[in-house]
C-alpha positions as CSV (number, residue, x, y, z in Angstrom):
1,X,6.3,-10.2,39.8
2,X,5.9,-8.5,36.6
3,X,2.0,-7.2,35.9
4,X,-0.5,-8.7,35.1
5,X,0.9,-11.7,36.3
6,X,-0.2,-10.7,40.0
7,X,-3.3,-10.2,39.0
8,X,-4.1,-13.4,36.7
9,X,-2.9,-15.6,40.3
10,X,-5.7,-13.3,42.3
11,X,-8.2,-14.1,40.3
12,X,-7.2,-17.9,40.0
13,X,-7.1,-17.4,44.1
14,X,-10.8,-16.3,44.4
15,X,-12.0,-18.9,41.5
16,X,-9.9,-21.6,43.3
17,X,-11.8,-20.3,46.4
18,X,-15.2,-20.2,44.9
19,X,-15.1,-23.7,43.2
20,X,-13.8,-25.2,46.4
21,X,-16.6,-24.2,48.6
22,X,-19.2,-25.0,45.9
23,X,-17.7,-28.7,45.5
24,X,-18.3,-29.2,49.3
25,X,-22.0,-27.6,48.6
26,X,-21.2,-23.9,50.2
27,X,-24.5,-21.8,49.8
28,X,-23.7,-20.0,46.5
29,X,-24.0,-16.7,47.9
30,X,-22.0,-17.2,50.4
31,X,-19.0,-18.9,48.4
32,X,-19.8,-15.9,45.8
33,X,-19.8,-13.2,48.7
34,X,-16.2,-14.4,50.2
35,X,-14.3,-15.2,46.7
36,X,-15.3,-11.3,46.1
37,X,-14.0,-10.6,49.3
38,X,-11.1,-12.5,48.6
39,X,-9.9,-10.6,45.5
40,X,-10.8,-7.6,47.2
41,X,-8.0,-8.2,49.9
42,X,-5.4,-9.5,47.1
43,X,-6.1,-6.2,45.2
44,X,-5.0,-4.2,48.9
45,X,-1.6,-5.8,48.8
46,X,0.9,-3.5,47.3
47,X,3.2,-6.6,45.8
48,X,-0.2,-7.0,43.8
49,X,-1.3,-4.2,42.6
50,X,0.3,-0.7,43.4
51,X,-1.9,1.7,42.0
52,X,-5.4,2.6,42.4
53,X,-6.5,1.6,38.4
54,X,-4.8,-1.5,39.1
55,X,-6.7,-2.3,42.4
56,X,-10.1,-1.8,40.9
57,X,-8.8,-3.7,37.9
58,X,-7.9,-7.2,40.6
59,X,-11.0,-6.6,42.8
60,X,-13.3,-6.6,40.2
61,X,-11.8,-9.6,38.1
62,X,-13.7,-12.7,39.8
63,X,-17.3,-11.0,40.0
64,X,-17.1,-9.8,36.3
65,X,-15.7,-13.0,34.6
66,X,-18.1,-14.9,36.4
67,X,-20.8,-13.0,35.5
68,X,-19.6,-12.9,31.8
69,X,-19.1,-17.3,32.4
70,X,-22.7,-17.1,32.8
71,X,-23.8,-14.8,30.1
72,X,-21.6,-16.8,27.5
73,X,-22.5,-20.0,29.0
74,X,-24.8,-20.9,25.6
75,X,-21.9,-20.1,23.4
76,X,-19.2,-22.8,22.0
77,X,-15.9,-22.9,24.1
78,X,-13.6,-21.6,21.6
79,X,-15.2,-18.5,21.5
80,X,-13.2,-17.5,25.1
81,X,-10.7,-17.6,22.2
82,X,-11.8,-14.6,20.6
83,X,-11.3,-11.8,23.1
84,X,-8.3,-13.5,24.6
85,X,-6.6,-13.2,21.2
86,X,-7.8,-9.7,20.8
87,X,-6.2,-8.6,24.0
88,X,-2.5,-10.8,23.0
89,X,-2.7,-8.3,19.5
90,X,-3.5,-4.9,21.9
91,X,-1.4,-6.0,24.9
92,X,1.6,-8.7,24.0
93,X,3.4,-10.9,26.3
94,X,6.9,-9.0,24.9
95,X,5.1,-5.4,26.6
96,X,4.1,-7.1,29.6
97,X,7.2,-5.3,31.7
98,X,6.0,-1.9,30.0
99,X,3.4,-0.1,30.9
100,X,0.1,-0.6,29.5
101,X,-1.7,2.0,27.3
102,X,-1.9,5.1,29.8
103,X,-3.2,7.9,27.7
104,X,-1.0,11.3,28.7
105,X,-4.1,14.0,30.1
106,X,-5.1,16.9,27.6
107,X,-3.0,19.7,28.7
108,X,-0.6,18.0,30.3
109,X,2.7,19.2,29.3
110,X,1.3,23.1,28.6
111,X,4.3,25.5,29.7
112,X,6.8,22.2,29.9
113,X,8.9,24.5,27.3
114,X,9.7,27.1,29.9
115,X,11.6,24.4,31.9
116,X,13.1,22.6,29.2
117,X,13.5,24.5,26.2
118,X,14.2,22.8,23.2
119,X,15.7,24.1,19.7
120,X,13.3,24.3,16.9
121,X,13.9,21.2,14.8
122,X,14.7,19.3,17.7
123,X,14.1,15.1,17.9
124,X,11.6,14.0,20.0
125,X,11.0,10.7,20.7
126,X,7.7,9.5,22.7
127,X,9.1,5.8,23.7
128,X,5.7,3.9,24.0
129,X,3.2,6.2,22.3
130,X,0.3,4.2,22.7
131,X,-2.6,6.0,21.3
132,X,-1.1,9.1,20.2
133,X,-2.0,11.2,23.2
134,X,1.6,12.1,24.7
135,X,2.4,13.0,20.8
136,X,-0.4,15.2,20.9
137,X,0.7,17.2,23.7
138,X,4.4,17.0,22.6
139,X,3.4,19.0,19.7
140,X,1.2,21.6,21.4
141,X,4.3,21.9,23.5
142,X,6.9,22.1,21.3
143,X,5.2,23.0,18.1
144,X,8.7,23.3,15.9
145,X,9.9,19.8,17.0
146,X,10.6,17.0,15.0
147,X,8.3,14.0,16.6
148,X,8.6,10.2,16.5
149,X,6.7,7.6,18.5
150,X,7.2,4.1,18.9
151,X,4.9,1.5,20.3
152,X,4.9,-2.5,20.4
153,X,1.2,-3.4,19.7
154,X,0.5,-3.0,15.9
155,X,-2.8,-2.3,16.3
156,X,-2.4,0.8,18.9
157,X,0.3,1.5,16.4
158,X,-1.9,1.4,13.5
159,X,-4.6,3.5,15.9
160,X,-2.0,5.6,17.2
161,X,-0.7,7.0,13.1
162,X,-4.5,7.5,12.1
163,X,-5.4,9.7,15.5
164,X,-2.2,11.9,14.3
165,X,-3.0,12.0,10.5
166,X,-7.0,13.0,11.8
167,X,-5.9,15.5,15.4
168,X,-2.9,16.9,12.5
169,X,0.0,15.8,15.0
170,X,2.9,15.9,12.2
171,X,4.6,12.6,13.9
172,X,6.3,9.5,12.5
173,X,4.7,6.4,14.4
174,X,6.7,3.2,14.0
175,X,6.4,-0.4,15.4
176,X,9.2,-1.1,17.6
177,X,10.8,-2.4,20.7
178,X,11.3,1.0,22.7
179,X,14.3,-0.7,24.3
180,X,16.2,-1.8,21.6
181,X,15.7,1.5,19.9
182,X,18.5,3.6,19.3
183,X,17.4,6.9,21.5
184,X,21.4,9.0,20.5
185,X,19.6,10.9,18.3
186,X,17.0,12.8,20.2
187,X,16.9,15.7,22.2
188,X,14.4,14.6,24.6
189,X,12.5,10.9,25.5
190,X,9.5,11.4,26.7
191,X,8.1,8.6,29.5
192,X,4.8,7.5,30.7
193,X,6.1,4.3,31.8
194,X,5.1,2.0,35.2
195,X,7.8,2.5,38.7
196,X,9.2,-1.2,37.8
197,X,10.3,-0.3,34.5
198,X,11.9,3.2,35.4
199,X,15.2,1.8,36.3
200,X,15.7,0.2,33.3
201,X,15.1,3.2,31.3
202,X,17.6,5.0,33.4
203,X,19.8,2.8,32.4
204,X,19.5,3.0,28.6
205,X,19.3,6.9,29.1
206,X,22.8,6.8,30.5
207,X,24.5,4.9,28.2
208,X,23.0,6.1,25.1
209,X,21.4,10.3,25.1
210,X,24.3,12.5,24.7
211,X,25.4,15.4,26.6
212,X,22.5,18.2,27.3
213,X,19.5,15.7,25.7
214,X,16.5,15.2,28.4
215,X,14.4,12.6,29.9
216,X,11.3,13.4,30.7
217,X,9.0,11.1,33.1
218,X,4.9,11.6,33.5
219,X,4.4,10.8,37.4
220,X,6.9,8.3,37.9
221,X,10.1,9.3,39.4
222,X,13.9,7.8,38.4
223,X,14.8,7.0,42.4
224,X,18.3,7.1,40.9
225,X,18.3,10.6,39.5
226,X,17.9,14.1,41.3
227,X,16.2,16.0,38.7
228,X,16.7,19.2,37.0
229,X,13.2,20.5,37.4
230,X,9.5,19.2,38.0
231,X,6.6,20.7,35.9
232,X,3.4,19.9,37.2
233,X,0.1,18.8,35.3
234,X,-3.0,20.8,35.8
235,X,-4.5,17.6,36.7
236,X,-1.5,17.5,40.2
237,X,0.6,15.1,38.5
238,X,4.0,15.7,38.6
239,X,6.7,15.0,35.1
240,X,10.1,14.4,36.5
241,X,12.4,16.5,33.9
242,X,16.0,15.5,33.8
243,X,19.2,16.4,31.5
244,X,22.5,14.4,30.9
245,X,25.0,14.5,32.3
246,X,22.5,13.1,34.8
247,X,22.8,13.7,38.8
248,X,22.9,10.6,41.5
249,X,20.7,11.1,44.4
C-alpha cells in the first residue's frame, strides 16, 4: 500500500476500536489504554510502517488526535479544515508515492567528490529537493557544479528557493513532477527517495542518463543495481553511488 495510506487505516483501526468499546460503555481508560495499544502493534508491522520515523509517526496517531479532538472540541467543525488543507498544499496526493520531506544531514556528502568526480560546470540535478538541504550539501561538494532542484509542493518550493537565495546555494529551484522531468541532461541525479519508489527511478535512470552520468541514492539501495562505490555519511548512513552503463546484480 502506498504511504500514508497504511497509516490513515491504523488510526481508523484504533478509533474504530475506541468508539466501539465506549458505545458498549468500556471504562474510558480502559478503551483509551487498548486503542493505544492497538496502534502500537499496527505501527510494528513492517507492511505498515518500515522505518522507525514512520512507526513513532502510526503509534502516536490515535493518542495525539484525540487529545487534539478534545482541545478543539469548542471550535466550529470546519476548522479541522484548516490544517488538513495546509498539509494537501505541503504534502499532495500526486507526491504521495515519493518520499516525504527528508532533509539530507549537514555534512553528509563531504569527500563524495573523491568517489565520483565530476567536471566543473557539471549538471546536477537534486530530484525532490525538498527544503534545500541536499542542494546545500551538493554545493559544498561540488562547489563548480551547475545545480537544479525540483520539488512538487509549491510551498516547500517556494521555502526551498528562499533557504538558497539566504544559505548562498547558487541553485535553480523549480516546481515539477521529478518523474516526468527530462534527467538526459545531467551528470548526476541525486536521491533521497523512500525503498518503494527506488525501482521506479531505476527505471527512468536507465532509459534516460547517458553513458558515464551517475545516480546517486542517500540510504536507500537500487536492489537492481550493483554499485560502483558507497560513500558513507558521518552520521553511518550509507549513499549508494552508481554510473551508467549500469551493472545487474
Amino acid at each position: 500500500m502506498t504511504w500514508p495510506l497504511p497509516a490513515l487505516l491504523a488510526w481508523a483501526a484504533a478509533w474504530a476500536l475506541f468508539l466501539g468499546l465506549q458505545r458498549v460503555a468500556a471504562p474510558l481508560g480502559v478503551a483509551l489504554l487498548l486503542a493505544t495499544a492497538l496502534g502500537g502493534l499496527l505501527a510494528l508491522l513492517p507492511i505498515v510502517a518500515a522505518t522507525r520515523w514512520r512507526r513513532i509517526f502510526v503509534a502516536l496517531g490515535f493518542p495525539l488526535s484525540l487529545l487534539a479532538s478534545g482541545l478543539a472540541g469548542a471550535l466550529p467543525t470546519w476548522t479541522w479544515l484548516l490544517p488538513l488543507g495546509a498539509l494537501l498544499a505541503l504534502y499532495p496526493v500526486h507526491a504521495w508515492r515519493d518520499a516525504p520531506v527528508f532533509p539530507t544531514p549537514r555534512g553528509a556528502l563531504r569527500g563524495l567528490s573523491a568517489l565520483m568526480p565530476l567536471p566543473d560546470g557539471a549538471r546536477v540535478l537534486d530530484a525532490g529537493c525538498g527544503l534545500g538541504d541536499g542542494l546545500r550539501e551538493l554545493h559544498a561538494a561540488y562547489p563548480h557544479a551547475m545545480l537544479d532542484g525540483i520539488e512538487w509542493s509549491w510551498p516547500v518550493r517556494l521555502l526551498c528557493g528562499l533557504r538558497c537565495r539566504l544559505q548562498r546555494t547558487p541553485a535553480r529551484v523549480t516546481r515539477g513532477d521529478i518523474w516526468k522531468a527530462d534527467w538526459s541532461g545531467y551528470e548526476l541525479v541525486y536521491l533521497f527517495q523512500r525503498p518503494e519508489s527506488m525501482p521506479r527511478a531505476v527505471a527512468k535512470a536507465r532509459q534516460e542518463l547517458h553513458p558515464g552520468a551517475w545516480m546517486a541514492s542517500l540510504e536507500f539501495e537500487a536492489q537492481e543495481l550493483r554499485p560502483v562505490a558507497r560513500h558513507t555519511c558521518p552520521d553511518g548512513r550509507p549513499v549508494w553511488l552508481y554510473q551508467v552503463p549500469f551493472k545487474g546484480r
